[in-house]
C-alpha distance (Angstrom), angle and dihedral (degrees) to the residues before:
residue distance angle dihedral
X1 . . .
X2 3.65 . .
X3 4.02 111.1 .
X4 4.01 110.0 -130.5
X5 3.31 114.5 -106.5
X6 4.51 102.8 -133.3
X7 3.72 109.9 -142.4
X8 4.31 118.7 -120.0
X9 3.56 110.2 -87.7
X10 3.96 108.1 -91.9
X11 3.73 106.1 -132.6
X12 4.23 120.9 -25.2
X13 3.52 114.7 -64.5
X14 3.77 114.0 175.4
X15 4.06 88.5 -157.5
X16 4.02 78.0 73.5
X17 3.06 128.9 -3.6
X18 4.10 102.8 28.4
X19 4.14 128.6 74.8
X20 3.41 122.8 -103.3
X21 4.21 119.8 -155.1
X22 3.71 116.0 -158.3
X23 3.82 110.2 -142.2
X24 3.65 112.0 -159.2
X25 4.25 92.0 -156.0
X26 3.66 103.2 -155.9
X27 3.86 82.3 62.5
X28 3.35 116.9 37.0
X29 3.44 105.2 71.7
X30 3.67 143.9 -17.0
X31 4.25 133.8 -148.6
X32 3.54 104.3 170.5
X33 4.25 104.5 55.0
X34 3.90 93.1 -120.4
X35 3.67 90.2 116.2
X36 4.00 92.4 -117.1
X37 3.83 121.0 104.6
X38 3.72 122.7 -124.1
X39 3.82 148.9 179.3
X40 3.99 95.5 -76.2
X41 3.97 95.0 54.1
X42 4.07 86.5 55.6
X43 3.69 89.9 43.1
X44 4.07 86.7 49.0
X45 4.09 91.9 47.8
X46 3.59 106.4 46.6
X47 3.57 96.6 95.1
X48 4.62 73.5 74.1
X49 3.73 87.1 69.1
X50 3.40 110.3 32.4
X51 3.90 149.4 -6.6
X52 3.39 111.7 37.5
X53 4.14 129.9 73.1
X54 3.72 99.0 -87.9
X55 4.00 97.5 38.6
X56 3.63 119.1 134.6
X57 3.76 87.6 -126.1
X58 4.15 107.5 -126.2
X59 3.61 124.0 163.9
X60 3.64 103.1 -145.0
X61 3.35 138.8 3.7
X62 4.23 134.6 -142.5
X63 3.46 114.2 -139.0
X64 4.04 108.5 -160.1
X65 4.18 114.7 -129.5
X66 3.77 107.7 -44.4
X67 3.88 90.5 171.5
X68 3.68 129.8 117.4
X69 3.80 111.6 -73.1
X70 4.00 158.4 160.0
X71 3.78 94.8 -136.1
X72 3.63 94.5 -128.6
X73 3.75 85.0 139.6
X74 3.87 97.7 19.0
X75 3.96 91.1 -96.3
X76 4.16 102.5 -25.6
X77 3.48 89.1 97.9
X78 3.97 94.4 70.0
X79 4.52 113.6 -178.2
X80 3.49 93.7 -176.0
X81 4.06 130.0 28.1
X82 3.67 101.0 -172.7
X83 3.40 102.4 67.1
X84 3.98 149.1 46.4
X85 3.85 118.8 -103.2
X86 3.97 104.7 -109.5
X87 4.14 79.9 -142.5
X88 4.22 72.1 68.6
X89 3.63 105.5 48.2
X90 3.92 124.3 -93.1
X91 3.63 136.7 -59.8
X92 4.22 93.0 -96.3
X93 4.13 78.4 53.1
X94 3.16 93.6 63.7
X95 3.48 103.0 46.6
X96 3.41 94.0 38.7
X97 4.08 84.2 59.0
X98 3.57 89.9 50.3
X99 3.90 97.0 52.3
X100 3.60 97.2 45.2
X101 4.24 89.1 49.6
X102 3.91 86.9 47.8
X103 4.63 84.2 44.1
X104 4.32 78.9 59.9
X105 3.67 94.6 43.4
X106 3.91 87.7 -114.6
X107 4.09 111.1 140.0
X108 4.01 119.5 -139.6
X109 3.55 120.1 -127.3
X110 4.14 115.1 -172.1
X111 3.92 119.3 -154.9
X112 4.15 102.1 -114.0
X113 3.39 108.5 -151.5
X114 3.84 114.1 -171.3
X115 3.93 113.8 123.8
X116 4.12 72.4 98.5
X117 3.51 147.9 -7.6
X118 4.16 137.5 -130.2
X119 3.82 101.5 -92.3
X120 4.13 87.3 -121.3
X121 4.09 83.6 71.3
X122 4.03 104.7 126.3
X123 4.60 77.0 -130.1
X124 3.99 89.2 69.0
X125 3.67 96.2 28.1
X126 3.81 92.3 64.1
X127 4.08 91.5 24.5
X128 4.09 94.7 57.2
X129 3.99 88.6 47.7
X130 3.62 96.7 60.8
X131 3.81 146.9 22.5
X132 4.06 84.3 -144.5
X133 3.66 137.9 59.8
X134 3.84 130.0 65.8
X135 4.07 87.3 -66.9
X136 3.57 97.0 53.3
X137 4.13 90.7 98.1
X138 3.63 96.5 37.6
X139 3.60 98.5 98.2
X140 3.95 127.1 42.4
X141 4.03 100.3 -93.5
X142 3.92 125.2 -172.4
X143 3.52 138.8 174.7
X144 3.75 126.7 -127.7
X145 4.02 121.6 -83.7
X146 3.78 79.5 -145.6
X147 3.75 144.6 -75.9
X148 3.75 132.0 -52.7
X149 3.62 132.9 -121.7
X150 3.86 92.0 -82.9
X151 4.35 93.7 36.9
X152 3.26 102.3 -97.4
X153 3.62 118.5 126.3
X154 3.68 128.2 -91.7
X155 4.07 117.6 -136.0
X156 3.80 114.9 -100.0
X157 4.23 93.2 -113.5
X158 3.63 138.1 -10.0
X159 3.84 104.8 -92.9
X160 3.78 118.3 135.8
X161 3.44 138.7 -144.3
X162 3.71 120.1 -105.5
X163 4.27 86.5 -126.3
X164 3.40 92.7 49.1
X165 4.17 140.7 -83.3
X166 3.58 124.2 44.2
X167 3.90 124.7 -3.4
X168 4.93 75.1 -144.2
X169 3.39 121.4 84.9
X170 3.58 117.1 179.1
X171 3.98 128.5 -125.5
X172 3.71 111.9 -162.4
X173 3.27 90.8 -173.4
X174 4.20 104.0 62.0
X175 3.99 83.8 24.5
X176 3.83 99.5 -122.0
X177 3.55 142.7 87.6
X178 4.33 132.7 -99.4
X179 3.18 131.6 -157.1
X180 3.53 133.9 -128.7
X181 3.74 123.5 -175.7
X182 3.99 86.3 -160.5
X183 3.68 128.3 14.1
X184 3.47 121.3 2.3
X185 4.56 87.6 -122.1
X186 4.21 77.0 62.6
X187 3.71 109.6 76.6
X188 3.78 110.1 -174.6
X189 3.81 120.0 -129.2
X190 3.05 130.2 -103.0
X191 3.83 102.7 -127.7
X192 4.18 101.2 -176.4
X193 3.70 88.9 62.3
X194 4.10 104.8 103.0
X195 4.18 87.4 -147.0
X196 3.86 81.4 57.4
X197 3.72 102.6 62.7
X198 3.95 93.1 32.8
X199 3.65 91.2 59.7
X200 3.73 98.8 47.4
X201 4.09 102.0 42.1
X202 4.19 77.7 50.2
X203 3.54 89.9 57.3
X204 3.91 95.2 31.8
X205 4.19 79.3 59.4
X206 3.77 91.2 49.3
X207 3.75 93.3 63.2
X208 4.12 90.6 38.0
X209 3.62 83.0 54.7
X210 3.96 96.1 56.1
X211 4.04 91.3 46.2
X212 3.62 109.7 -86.9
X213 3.45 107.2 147.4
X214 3.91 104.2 -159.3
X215 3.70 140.4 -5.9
X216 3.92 127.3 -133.4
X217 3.93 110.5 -138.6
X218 3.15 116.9 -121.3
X219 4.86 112.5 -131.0
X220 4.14 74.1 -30.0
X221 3.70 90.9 -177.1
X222 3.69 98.5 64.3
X223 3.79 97.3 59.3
X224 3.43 91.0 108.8
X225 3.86 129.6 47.2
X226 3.80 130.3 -170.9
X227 4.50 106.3 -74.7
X228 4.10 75.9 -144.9
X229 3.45 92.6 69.7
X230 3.87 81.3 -140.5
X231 4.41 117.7 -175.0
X232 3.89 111.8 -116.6
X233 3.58 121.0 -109.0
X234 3.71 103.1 -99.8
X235 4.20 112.4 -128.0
X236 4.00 127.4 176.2
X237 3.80 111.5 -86.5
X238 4.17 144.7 142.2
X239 3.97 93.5 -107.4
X240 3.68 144.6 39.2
X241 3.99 90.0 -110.8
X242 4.01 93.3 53.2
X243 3.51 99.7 35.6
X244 4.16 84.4 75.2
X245 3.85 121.8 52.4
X246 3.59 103.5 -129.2
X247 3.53 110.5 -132.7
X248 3.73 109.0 132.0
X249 3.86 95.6 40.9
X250 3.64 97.1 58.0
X251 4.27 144.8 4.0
X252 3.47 85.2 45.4
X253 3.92 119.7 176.6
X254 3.88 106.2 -99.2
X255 4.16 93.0 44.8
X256 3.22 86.6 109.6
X257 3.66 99.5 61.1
X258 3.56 88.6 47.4
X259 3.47 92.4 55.0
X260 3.40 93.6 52.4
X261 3.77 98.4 55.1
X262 4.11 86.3 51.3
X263 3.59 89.2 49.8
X264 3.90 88.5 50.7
X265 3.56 91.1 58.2
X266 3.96 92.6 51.4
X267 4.10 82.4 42.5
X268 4.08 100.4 60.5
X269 3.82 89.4 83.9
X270 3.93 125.9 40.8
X271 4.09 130.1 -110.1
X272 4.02 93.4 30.7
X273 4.16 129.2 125.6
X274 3.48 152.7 -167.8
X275 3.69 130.6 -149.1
X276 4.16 115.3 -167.8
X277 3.85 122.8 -140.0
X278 3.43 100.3 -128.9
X279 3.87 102.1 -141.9
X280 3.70 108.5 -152.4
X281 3.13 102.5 -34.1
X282 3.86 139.1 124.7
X283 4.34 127.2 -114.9
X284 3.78 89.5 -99.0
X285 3.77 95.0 68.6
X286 3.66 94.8 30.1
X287 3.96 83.8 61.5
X288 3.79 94.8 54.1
X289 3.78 92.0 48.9
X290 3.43 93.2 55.8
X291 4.19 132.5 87.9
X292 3.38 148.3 166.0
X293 3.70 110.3 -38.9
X294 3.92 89.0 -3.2
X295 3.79 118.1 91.8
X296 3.37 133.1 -173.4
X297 4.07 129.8 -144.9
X298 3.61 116.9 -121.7
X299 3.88 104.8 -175.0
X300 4.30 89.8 -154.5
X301 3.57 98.1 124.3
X302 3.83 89.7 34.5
X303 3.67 87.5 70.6
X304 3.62 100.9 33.8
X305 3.98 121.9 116.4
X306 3.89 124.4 -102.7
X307 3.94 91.3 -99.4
X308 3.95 145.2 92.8
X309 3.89 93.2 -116.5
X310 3.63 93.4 55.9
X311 3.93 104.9 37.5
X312 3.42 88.3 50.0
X313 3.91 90.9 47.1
X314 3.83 88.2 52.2
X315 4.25 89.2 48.8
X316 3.44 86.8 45.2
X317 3.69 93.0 57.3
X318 3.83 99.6 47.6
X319 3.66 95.7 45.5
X320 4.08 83.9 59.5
X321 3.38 96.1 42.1
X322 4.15 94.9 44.7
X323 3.73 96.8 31.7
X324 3.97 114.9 -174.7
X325 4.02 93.7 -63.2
X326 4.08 97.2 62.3
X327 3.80 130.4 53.4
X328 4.01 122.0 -133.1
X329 3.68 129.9 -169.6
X330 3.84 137.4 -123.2
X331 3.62 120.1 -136.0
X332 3.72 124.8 154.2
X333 4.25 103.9 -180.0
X334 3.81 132.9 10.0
X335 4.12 137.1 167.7
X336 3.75 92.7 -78.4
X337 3.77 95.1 47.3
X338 3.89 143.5 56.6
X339 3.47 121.7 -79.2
X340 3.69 102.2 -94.0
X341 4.02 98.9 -132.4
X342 3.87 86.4 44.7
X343 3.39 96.6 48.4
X344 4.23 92.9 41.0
X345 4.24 95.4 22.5
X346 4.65 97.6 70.6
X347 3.80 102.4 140.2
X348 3.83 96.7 -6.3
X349 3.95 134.9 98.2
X350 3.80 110.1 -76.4
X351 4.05 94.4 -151.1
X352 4.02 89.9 49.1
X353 3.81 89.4 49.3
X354 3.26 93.0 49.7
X355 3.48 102.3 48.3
X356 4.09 92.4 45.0
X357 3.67 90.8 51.9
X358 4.04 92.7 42.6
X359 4.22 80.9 60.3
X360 3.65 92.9 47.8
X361 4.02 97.7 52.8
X362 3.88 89.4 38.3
X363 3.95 102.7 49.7
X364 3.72 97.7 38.6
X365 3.65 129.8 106.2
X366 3.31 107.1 -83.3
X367 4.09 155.6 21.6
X368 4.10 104.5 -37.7
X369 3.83 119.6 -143.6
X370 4.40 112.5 -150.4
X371 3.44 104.5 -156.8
X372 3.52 107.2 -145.3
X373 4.13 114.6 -86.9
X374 4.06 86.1 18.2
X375 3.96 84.6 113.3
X376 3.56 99.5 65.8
X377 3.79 93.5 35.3
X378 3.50 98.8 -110.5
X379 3.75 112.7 -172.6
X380 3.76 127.2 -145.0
X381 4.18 122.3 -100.0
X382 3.56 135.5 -132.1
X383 3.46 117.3 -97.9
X384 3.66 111.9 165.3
X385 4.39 108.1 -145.2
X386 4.13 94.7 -122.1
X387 3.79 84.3 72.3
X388 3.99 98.1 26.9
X389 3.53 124.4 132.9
X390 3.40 95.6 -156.5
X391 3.77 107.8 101.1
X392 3.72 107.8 -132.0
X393 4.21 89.1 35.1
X394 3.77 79.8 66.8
X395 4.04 88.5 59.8
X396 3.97 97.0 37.7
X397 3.88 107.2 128.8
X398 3.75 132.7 131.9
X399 3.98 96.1 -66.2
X400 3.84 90.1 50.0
X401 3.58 124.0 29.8
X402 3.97 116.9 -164.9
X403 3.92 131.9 172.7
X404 3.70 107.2 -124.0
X405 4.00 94.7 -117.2
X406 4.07 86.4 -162.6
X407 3.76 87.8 83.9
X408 4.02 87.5 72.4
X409 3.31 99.3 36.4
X410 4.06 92.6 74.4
X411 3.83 122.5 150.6
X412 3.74 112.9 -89.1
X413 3.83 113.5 -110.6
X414 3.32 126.2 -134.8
X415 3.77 117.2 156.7
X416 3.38 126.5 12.0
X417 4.12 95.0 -125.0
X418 4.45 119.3 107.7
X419 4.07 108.2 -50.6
X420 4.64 92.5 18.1
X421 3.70 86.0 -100.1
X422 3.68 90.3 -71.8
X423 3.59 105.3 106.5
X424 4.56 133.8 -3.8
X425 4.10 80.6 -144.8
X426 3.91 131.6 52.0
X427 3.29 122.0 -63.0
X428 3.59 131.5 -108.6
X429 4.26 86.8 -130.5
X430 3.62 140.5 7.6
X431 3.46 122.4 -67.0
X432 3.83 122.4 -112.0
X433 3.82 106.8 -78.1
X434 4.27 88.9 -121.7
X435 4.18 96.2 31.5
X436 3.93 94.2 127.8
X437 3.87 85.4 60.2
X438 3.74 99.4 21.4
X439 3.74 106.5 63.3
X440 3.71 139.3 120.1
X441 4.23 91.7 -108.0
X442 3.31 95.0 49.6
X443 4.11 97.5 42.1
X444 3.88 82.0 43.7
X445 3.91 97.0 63.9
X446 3.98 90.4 43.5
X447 3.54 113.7 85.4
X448 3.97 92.4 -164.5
X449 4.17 92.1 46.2
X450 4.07 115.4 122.0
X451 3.93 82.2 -110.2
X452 4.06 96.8 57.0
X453 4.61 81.6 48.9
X454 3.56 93.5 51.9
X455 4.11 92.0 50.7
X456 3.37 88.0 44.2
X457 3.81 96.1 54.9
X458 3.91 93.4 35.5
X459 3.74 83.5 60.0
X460 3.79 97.0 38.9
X461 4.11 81.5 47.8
X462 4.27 88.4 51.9
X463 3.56 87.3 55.5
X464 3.23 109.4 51.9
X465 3.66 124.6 57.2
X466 3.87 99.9 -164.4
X467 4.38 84.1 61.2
X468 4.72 93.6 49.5
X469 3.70 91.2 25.9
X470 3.87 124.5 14.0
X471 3.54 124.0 111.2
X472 4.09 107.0 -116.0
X473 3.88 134.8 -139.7
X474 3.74 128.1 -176.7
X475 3.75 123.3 -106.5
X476 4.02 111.9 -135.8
X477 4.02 117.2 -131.4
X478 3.62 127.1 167.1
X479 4.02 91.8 -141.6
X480 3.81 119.7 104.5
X481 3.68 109.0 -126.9
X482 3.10 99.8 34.2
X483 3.70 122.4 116.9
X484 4.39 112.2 179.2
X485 3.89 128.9 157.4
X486 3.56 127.3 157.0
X487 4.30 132.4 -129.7
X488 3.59 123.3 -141.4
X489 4.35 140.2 -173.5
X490 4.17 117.3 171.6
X491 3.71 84.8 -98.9
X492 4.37 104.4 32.7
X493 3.67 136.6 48.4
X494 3.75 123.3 -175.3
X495 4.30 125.1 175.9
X496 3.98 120.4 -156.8
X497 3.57 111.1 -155.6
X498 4.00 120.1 -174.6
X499 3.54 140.9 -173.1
X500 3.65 106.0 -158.6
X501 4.11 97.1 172.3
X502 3.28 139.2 92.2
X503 3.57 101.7 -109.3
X504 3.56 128.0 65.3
X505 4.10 105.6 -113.4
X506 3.87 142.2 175.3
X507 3.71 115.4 -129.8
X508 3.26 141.4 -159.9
X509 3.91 115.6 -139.0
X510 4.05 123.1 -163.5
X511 3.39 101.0 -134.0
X512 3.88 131.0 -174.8
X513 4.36 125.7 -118.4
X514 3.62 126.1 -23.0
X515 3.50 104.1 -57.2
X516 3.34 126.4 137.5
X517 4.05 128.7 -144.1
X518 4.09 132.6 -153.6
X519 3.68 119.7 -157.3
X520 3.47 113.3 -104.0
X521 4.03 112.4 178.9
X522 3.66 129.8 -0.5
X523 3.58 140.8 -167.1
X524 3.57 100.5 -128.0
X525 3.20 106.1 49.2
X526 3.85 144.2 -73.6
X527 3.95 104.2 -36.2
X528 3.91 99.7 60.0
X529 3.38 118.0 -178.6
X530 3.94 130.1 -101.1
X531 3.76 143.6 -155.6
X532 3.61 128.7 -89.1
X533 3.65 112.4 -143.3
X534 4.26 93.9 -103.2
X535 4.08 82.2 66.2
X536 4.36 86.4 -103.5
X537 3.67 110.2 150.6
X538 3.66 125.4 -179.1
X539 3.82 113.9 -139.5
X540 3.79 135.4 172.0
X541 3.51 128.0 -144.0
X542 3.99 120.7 -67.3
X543 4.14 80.3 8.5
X544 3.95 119.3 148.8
X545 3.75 123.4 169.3
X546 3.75 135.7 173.7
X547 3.80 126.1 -138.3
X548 3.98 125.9 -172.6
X549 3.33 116.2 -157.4
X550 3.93 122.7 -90.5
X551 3.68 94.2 -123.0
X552 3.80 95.5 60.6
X553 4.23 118.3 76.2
X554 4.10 118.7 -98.0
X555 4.08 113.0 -110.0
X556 3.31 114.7 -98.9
């Protein structure tokens, strides 16, 4: 069967063919000395990701929850969403932030959190006080299924929270129970109520209406739960969450719809995007949840082994489950996961992880998401959970095992003078372990740093339109450790060829026709290797390259 042939992008949209950089703001960079980042130390650094000669060059970027908040769950648990956190900066901050990204051509996408709210919202104030009112529905209310042994009430199903314990918390005070798919302080919505979805497309329009130019959605898929209130089937597993397969608390039948009356919202004025949390879920149903100018994470390669077997089982996997007709993402770390070149780097060279990994996420199929610190190849730090910040870290123990999120949550570094350049106080969390030598100065003034790669590639990646829009097809070899596909447009043709071993190796690639390639960017420096015409390509260990096809004209 004949392979269809994708089109070069028309124009630069960041839903698709652009960058996007996650900022995590309490650690990116801080003006005021109290240790905690804010909207003017973004504002100062953008100049970093775009706009100026040595930018990275991203399109947009994500700013985690910057609204009003206890910090129960480090800014998931929002109390107010019309307004900035004065933790943040002020309301001229952030718009000030927003018009200097938009001055760089750099869109702003803001975290929307509203599968649930911090219990302090004024909504769950008023709605746990009262089984009347026009808050009475706004949360997910349920009776008792009875009373215990000693009288107290017994929770209306068997769901769980996510953290641990019952998904019921009880409210003496209105008589019934809530749920909470996380911590008890985060109430979930209830998203069938019509006051519900009035209030948050008004507020969604409120931050439209100030420039944002997307939203990411926060565990999306578990807006809406079963109006049954059915138990989930119960299945073997090593928690309380996976022992039950979650079919009434989440995915239910009419997301969709609801997700289409969001998207509208983001739809009534051109160039804007959405980009779905995928709560637990695999690439297959992230790839029916997603649409035009509304993607979806899947997190396959995100939990995919350091190997060639199982990144190219992960690849394989998307590219079924998107097909040519739907667009996935790439993203490799984030703030609720390890760091990817800790997690993949034990034993090996942190720079040559970094840089093989940076040409994974940025010549896939797909829109890549930089988590913030990614481009120098910051690792994660040690941060055991008796003195985590993290909220749930602080509960871990044998009935509830949590990763202590903290260690990717890091201070960014960006000199190697007292406090990395992030902050003239203390900061908030450990320092990188290698920030005197692993900062954005020094990577900056070294043209063979993981930070001068990733510019080079993002630039490379600009260029071409088979690497931000070309459909993609693996390329068969027989030698282990070897992981190869190739990228295609009418008009471009690029082939990614990595060595993900341990040894240094000489493959032999299966490649289609009579074409020939020329190395275009390399891993290891400025003589990458090429391909003889038998398809034999010598690579050394932790070595990636990409080749564009001879037939196609250099960059310029």
């Amino acid at each position: 069967m004949q392979r269809k042939e994708p089109e070069a992008a028309s124009g630069w949209a960041p839903w698709k063919t652009g960058v996007v950089y996650q900022v995590y703001p309490r650690s990116f960079a801080d003006t005021s000395g109290d240790g905690l980042g804010d909207l003017e130390g973004i504002t100062r650094h953008l100049d970093h990701l775009a706009g100026s000669p040595d930018s990275l060059g991203v399109d947009a970027i994500w700013l985690s929850p910057i609204n009003p908040s206890p910090g129960l769950d480090l800014g998931y648990d929002i109390s107010d969403y019309a307004s900035v956190d004065p933790q943040f900066g002020t309301e001229g901050d952030f718009d000030r932030l927003v018009a200097e990204a938009h001055r760089r051509g750099i869109k702003v996408i803001l975290d929307l959190v509203v599968n649930h709210t911090s219990d302090a919202h004024a909504w769950f104030v008023a709605s746990r006080s009262s089984r009347t009112g026009p808050y009475a529905d706004r949360y997910l209310w349920s009776d008792p299924a009875g009373t215990d042994r000693a009288g107290g009430p017994v929770p209306p199903n068997n769901w769980v929270s996510f953290f641990g314990g019952s998904a019921w918390e009880w409210e003496p005070v209105r008589g019934q129970f809530y749920e909470h798919t996380f911590l008890a302080q985060q109430p979930d919505l209830n998203w069938r109520d019509p006051g519900t979805r009035a209030d948050v497309k008004a507020m969604m329009r409120h931050w439209l209406a100030r420039g944002v130019d997307g939203f990411r959605m926060d565990v999306f898929n578990a807006f809406l739960k079963d109006p049954q209130r059915r138990s989930n089937p119960i299945r073997r597993g090593r928690s309380a969450w996976t022992r039950q397969l979650h079919v009434h608390d989440k995915d239910q039948p009419d997301l969709p719809a609801l997700l289409a009356e969001l998207r509208a919202v983001v739809d009534e004025a051109p160039g804007r995007m959405t980009v779905g949390e995928l709560f637990d879920g695999h690439a297959s149903r992230a790839a029916r949840l997603s649409a035009e100018r509304h993607l979806v994470f899947d997190f396959e390669l995100l939990q995919a082994g350091w190997s060639a077997a199982a990144i190219g089982r992960a690849l394989d996997r998307r590219e079924a489950a998107y097909g040519p007709d739907r667009w996935p993402t790439v993203v490799l770390s984030n703030h609720d996961q390890p760091r990817h070149v800790s997690r993949w780097g034990a034993g090996r060279d942190l720079d040559e992880i970094a840089r093989a990994s940076a040409l994974l996420l940025l010549t896939m199929r797909g829109t890549p998401f930089l988590y913030y610190g990614e481009e120098l190849g910051v690792p994660g730090v040690v941060i055991p959970n008796d003195v985590a910040i993290d909220p749930p870290a602080r509960h871990s123990g044998p009935g509830f095992r949590w990763w202590n999120r903290d260690q990717a949550r890091a201070p960014m570094p960006w000199t190697g003078e007292p406090g990395a350049g992030f902050t003239t106080g203390h900061p908030w969390l450990p320092l990188p372990p290698d920030w005197r030598t692993r900062n954005v100065a020094a990577q900056r003034a070294d043209p063979s740093s993981v930070l001068a790669f990733y510019r080079a590639l993002l630039a490379l990646r600009r260029a071409r339109p088979a690497l931000h829009s070309g459909g993609l097809a693996r390329v068969s070899t027989s030698t282990p450790g070897v992981l190869a596909f190739r990228r295609w447009t009418i008009n471009d043709r690029a082939l990614v060829v990595l060595n993900l071993g341990r040894r240094d190796l000489a493959a032999i690639l299966r490649l289609e026709g009579p074409a020939g390639w020329r190395p275009a960017l390399g891993t290891h420096g400025s003589n990458p290797p090429g391909i003889a015409r038998n398809g034999r390509i010598s690579l050394r260990a932790l070595e990636g390259v990409v080749l564009v096809g001879t037939d196609v004209p250099p960059v310029r």
